[in-house]
C-alpha positions in Angstrom: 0.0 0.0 0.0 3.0 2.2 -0.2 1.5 4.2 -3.5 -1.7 4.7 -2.1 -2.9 8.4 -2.5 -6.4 8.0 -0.7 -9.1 5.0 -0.3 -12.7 5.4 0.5 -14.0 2.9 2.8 -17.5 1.0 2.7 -19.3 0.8 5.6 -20.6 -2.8 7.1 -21.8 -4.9 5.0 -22.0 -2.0 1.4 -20.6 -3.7 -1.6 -20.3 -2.0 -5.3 -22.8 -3.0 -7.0 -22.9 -2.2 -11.6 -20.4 0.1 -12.9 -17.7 2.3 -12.0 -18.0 6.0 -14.0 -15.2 8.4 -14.6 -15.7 11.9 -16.0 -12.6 14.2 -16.0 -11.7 14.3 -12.3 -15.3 12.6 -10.6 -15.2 9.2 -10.6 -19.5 8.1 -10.1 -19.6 4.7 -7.9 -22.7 2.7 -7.2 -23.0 0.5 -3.8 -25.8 -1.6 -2.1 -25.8 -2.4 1.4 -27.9 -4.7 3.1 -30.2 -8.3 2.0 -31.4 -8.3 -1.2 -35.0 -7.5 -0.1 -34.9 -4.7 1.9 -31.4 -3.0 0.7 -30.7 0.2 -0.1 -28.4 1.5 -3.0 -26.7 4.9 -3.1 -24.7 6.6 -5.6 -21.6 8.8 -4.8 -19.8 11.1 -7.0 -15.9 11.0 -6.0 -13.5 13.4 -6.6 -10.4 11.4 -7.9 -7.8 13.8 -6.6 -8.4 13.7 -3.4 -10.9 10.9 -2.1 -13.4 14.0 -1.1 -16.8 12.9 -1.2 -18.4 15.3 -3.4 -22.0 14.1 -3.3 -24.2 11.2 -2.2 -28.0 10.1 -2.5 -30.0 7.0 -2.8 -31.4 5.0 -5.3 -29.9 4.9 -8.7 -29.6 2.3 -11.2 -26.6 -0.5 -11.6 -25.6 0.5 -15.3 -25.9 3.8 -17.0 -24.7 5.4 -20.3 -21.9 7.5 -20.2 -21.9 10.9 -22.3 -18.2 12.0 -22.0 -18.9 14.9 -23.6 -21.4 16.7 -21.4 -20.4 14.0 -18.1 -24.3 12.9 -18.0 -25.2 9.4 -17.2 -28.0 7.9 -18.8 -30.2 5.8 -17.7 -33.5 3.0 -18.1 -34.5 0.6 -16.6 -38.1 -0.8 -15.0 -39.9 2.0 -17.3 -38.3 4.6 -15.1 -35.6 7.0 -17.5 -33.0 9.2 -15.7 -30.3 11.5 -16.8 -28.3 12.4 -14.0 -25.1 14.8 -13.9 -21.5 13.3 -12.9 -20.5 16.3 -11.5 -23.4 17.6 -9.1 -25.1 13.9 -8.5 -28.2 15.6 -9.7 -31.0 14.6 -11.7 -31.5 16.6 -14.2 -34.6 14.5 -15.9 -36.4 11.2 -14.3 -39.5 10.5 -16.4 -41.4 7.3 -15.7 -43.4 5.4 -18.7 -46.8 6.0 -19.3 -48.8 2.6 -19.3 
């Protein structure tokens, strides 16, 4: 561990869950933590310079679509579309499908 520059633990039983997202310095990781059933899965943008957490929140889908042009992750899945922004963690559009 001698050319470790930072690390960013998970807490009890929180694995990574999908894919691991880097845009220019923010790198956008997914997690679950707890039993299948009743877990819940956050999303935390990462600034790769330093380790700082720069923003959190729950819920999010395990795979998205990269834009590395604009840094927005796109995402679909159970009739529920998202864009969210790598940078700020927000979500900038979350439509669910008509039926």
């Amino acid at each position: 561990m001698d050319n470790v520059i930072w690390f960013y633990p998970l807490t009890g039983c929180e694995k990574l869950v999908g894919e691991i997202y880097l845009h220019n310095d923010v790198f956008a990781i997914p997690s679950s933590y707890g039993q299948t059933i009743n877990n819940r899965e956050y999303f935390r943008g990462i600034n790769i310079k330093n380790g700082e957490l720069l923003w959190e929140r729950e819920g999010n889908f395990s795979h998205y679509q990269l834009d590395s042009t604009s840094g927005h992750l796109y995402g679909y899945a159970h009739g529920i579309y998202e864009v969210a922004d790598m940078r700020s963690g927000q979500k900038l559009i979350n439509k669910k499908n008509a039926k």
